[in-house]
Chimera marker file (.cmm) of the C-alpha trace (Angstrom):
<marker_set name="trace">
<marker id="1" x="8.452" y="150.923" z="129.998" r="1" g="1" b="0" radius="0.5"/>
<marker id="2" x="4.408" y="150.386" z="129.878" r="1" g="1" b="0" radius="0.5"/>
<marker id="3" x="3.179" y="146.925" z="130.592" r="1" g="1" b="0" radius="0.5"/>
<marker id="4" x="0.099" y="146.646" z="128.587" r="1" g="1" b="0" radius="0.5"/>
<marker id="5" x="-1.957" y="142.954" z="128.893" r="1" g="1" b="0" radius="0.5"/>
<marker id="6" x="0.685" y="141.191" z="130.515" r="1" g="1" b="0" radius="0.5"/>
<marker id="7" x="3.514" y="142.751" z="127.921" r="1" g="1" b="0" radius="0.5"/>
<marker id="8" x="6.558" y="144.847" z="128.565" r="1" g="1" b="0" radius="0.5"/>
<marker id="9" x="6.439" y="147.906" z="125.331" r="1" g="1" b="0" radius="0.5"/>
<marker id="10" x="9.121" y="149.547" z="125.591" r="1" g="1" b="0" radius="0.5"/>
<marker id="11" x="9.411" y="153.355" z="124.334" r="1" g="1" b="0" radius="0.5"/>
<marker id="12" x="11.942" y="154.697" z="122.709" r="1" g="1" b="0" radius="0.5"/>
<marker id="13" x="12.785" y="158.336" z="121.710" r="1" g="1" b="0" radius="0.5"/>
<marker id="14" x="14.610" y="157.844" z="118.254" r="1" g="1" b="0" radius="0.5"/>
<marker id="15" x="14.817" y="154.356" z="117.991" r="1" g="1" b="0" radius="0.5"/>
<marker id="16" x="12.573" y="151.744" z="115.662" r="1" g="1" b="0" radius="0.5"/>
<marker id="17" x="13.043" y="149.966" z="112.667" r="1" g="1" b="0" radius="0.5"/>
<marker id="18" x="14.561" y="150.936" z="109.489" r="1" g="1" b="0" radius="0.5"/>
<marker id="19" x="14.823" y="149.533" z="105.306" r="1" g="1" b="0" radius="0.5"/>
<marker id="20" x="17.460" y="148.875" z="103.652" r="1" g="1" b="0" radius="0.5"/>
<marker id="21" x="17.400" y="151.979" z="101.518" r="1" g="1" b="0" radius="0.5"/>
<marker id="22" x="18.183" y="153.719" z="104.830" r="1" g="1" b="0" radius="0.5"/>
<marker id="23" x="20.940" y="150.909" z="106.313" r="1" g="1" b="0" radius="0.5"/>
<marker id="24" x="22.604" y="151.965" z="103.169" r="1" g="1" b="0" radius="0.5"/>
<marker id="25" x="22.088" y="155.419" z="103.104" r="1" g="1" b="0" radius="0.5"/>
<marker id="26" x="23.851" y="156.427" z="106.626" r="1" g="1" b="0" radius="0.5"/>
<marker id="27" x="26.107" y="153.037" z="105.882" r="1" g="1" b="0" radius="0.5"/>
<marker id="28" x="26.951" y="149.891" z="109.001" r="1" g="1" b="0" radius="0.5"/>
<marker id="29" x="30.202" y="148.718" z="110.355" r="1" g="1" b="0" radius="0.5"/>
<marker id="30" x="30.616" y="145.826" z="112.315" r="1" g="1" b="0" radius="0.5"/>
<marker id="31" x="30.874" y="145.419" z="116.183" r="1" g="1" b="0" radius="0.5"/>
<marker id="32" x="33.830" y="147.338" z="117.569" r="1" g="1" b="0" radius="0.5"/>
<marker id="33" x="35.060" y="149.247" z="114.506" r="1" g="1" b="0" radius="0.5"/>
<marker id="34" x="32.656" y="151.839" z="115.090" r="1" g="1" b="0" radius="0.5"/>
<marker id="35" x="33.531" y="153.597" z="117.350" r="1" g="1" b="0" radius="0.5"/>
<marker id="36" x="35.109" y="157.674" z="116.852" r="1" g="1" b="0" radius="0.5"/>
<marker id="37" x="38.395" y="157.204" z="118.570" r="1" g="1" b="0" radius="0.5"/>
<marker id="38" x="39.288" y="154.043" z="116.468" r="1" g="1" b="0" radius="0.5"/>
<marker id="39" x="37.823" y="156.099" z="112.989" r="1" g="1" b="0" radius="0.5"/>
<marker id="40" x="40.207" y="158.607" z="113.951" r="1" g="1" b="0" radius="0.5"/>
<marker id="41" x="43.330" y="156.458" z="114.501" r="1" g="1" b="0" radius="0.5"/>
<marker id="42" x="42.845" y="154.885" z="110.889" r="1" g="1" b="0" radius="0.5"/>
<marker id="43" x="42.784" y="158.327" z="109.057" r="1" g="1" b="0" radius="0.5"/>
<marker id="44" x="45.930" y="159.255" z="111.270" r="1" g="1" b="0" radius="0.5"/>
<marker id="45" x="49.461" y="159.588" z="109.630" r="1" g="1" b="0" radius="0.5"/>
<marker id="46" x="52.986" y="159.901" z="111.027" r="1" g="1" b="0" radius="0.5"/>
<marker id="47" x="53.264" y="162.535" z="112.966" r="1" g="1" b="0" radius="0.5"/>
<marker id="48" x="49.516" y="163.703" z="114.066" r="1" g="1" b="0" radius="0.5"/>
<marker id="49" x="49.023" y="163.695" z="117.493" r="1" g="1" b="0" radius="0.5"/>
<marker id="50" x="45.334" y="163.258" z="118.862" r="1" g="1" b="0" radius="0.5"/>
<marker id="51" x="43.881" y="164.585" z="122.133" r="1" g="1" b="0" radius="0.5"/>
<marker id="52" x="41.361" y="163.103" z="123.919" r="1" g="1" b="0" radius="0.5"/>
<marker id="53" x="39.715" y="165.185" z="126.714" r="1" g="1" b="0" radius="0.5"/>
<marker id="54" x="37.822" y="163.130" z="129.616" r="1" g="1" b="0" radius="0.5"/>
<marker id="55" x="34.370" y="164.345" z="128.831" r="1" g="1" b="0" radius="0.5"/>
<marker id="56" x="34.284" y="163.016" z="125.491" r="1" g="1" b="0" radius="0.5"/>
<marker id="57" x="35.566" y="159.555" z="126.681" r="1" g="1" b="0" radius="0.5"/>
<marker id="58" x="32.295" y="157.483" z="127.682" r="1" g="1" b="0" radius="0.5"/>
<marker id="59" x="34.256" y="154.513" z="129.047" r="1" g="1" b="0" radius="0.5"/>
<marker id="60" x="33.780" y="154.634" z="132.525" r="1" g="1" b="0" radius="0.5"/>
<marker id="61" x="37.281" y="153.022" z="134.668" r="1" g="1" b="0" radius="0.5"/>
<marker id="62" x="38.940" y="152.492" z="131.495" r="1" g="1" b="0" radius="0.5"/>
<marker id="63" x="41.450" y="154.744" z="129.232" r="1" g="1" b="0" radius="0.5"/>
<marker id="64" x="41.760" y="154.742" z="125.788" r="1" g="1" b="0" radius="0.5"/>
<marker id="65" x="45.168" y="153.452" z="126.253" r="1" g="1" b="0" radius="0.5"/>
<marker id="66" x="43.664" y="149.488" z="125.556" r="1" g="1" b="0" radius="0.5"/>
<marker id="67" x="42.074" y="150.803" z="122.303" r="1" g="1" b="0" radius="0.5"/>
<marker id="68" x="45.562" y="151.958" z="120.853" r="1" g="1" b="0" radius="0.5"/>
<marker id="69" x="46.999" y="148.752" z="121.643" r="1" g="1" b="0" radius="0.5"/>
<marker id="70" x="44.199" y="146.805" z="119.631" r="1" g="1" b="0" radius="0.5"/>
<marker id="71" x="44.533" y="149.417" z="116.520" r="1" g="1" b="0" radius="0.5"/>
<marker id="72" x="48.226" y="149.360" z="116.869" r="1" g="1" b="0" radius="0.5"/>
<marker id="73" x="48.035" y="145.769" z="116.801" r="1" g="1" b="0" radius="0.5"/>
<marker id="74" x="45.429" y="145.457" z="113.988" r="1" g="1" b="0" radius="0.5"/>
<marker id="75" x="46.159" y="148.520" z="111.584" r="1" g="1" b="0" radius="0.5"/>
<marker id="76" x="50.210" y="147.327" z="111.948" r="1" g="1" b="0" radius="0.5"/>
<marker id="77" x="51.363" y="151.147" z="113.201" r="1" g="1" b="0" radius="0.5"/>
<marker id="78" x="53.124" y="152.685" z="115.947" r="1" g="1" b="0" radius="0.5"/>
<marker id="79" x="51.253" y="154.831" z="118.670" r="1" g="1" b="0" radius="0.5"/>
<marker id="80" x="52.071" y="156.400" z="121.749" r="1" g="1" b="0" radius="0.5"/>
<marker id="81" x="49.776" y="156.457" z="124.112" r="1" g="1" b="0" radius="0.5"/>
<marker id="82" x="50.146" y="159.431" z="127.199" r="1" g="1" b="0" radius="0.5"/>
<marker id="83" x="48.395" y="161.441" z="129.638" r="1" g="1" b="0" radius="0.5"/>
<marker id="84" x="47.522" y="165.349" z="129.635" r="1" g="1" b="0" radius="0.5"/>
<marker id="85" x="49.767" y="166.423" z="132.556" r="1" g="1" b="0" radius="0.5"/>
<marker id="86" x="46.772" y="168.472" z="133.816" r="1" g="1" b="0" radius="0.5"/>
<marker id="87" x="44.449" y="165.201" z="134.061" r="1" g="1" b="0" radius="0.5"/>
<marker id="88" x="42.513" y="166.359" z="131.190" r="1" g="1" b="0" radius="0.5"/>
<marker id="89" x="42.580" y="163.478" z="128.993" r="1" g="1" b="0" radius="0.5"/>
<marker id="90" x="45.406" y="161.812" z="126.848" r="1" g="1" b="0" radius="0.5"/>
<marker id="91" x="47.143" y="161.997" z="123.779" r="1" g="1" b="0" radius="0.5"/>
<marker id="92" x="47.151" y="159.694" z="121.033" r="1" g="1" b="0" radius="0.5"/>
<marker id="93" x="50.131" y="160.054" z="118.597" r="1" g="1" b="0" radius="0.5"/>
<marker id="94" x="50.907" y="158.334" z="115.366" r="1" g="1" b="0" radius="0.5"/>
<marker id="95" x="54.891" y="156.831" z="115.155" r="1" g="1" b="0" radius="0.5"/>
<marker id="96" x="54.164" y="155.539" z="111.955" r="1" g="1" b="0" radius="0.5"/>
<link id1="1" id2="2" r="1" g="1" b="0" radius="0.2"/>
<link id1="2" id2="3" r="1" g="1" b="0" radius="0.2"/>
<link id1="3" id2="4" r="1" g="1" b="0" radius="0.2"/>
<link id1="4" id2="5" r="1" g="1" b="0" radius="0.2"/>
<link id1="5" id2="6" r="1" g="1" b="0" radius="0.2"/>
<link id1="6" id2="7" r="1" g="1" b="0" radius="0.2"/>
<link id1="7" id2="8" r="1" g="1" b="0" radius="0.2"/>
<link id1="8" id2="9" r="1" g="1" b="0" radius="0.2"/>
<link id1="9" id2="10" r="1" g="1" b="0" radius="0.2"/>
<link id1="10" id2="11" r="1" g="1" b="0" radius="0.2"/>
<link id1="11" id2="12" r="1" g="1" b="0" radius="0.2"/>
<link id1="12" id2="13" r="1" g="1" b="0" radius="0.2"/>
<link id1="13" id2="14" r="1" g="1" b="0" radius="0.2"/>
<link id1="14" id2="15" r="1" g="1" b="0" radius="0.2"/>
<link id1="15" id2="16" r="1" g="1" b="0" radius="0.2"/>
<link id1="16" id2="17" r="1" g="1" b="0" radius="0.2"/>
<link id1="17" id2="18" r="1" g="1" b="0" radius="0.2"/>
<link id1="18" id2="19" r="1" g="1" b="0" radius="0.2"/>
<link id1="19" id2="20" r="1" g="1" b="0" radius="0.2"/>
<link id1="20" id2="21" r="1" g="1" b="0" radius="0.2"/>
<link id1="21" id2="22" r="1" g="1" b="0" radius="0.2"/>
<link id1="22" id2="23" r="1" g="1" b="0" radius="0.2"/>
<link id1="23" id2="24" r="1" g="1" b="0" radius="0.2"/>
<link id1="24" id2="25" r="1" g="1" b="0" radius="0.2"/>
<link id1="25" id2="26" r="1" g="1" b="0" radius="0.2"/>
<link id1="26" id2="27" r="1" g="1" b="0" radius="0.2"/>
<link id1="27" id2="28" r="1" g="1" b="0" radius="0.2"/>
<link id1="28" id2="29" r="1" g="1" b="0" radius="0.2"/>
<link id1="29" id2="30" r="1" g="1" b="0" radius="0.2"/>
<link id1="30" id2="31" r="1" g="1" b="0" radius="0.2"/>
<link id1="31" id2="32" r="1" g="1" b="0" radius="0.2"/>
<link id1="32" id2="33" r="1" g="1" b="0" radius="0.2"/>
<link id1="33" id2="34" r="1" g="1" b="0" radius="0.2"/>
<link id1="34" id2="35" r="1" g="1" b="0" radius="0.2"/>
<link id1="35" id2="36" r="1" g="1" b="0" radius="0.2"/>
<link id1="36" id2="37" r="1" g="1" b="0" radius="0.2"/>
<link id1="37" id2="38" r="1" g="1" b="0" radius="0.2"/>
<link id1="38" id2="39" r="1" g="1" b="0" radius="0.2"/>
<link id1="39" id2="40" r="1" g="1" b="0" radius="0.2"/>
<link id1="40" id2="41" r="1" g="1" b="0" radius="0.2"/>
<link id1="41" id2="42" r="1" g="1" b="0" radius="0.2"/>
<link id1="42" id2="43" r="1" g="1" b="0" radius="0.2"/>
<link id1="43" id2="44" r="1" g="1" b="0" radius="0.2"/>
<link id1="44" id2="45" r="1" g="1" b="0" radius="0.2"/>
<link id1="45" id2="46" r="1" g="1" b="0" radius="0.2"/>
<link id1="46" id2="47" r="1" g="1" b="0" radius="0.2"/>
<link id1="47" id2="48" r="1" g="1" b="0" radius="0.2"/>
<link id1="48" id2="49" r="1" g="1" b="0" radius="0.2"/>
<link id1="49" id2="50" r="1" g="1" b="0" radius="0.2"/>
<link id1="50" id2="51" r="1" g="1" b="0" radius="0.2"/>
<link id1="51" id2="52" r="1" g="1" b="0" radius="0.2"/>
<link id1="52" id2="53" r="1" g="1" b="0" radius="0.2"/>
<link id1="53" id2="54" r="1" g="1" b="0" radius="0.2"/>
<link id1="54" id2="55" r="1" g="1" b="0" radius="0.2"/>
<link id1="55" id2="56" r="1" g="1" b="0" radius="0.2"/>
<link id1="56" id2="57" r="1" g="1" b="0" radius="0.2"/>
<link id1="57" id2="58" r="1" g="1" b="0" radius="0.2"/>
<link id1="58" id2="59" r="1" g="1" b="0" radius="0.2"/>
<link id1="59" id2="60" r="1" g="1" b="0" radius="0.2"/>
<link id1="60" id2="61" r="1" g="1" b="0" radius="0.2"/>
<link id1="61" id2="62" r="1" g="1" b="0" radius="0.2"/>
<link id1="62" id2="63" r="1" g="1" b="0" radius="0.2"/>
<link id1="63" id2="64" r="1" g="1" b="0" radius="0.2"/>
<link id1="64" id2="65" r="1" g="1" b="0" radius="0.2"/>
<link id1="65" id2="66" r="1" g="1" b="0" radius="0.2"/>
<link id1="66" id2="67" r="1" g="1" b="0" radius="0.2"/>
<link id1="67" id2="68" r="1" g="1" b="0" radius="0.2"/>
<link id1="68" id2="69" r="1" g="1" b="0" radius="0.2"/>
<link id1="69" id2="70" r="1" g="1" b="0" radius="0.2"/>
<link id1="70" id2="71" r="1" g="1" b="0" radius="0.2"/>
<link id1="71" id2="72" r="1" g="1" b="0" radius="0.2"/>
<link id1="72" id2="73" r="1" g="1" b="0" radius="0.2"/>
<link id1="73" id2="74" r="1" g="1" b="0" radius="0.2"/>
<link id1="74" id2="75" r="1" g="1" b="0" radius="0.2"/>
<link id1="75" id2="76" r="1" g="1" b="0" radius="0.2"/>
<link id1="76" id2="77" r="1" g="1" b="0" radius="0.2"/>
<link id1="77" id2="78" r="1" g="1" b="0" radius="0.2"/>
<link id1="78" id2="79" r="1" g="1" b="0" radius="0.2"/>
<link id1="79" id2="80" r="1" g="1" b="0" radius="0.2"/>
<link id1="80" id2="81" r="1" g="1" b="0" radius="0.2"/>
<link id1="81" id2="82" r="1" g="1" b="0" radius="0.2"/>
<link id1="82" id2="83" r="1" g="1" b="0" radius="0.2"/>
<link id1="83" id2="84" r="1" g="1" b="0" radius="0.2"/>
<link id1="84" id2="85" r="1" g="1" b="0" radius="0.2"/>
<link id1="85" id2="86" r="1" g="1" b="0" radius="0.2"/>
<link id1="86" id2="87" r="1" g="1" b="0" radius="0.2"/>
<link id1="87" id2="88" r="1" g="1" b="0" radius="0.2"/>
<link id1="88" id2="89" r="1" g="1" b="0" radius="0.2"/>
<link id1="89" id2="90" r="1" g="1" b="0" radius="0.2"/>
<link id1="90" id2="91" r="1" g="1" b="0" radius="0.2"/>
<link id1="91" id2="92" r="1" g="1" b="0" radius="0.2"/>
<link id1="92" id2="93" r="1" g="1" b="0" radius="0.2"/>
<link id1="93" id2="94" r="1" g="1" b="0" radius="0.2"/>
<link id1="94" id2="95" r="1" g="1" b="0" radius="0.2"/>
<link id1="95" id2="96" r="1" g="1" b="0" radius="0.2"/>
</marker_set>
């Protein structure tokens, strides 16, 4: 940040303000559909299992595990929700 007369101006390194062409272009979603995990569990069929691995989970003291329950509970499907047994991550798997 760089306080010039009296004003915080913040600098950012990609963000800033965009049109509509562009809003439209790379396309929105609203708050709490966007994220990858939850994209992949509404493409996922009967049978497809998912895996997780820790490093690509950015949820610090939380699992995944609470976002299977909300997509179960929205999309109307069946997951199961487990761990790696080496503590690598979990596995997401479609029952329905």
């Amino acid at each position: 940040m760089v306080l010039i007369q009296n004003t915080i101006v913040m600098k950012f390194k990609k963000s800033g303000f965009v049109n509509k062409e562009e809003v439209e272009s790379v396309g929105k979603l609203p708050p709490g559909n966007a994220h990858p995990i939850r994209k992949v569990m509404r493409t996922m069929k009967k049978g497809k299992i998912f895996r997780v691995y820790k490093e690509d989970w950015n949820q610090a003291g939380r699992t995944p595990q609470y976002m299977v329950k909300d997509e179960a509970e929205k999309l109307k499907k069946d997951f199961e929700f487990s761990y790696v047994a080496d503590d690598s991550g979990w596995f997401i798997e479609c029952l329905e």
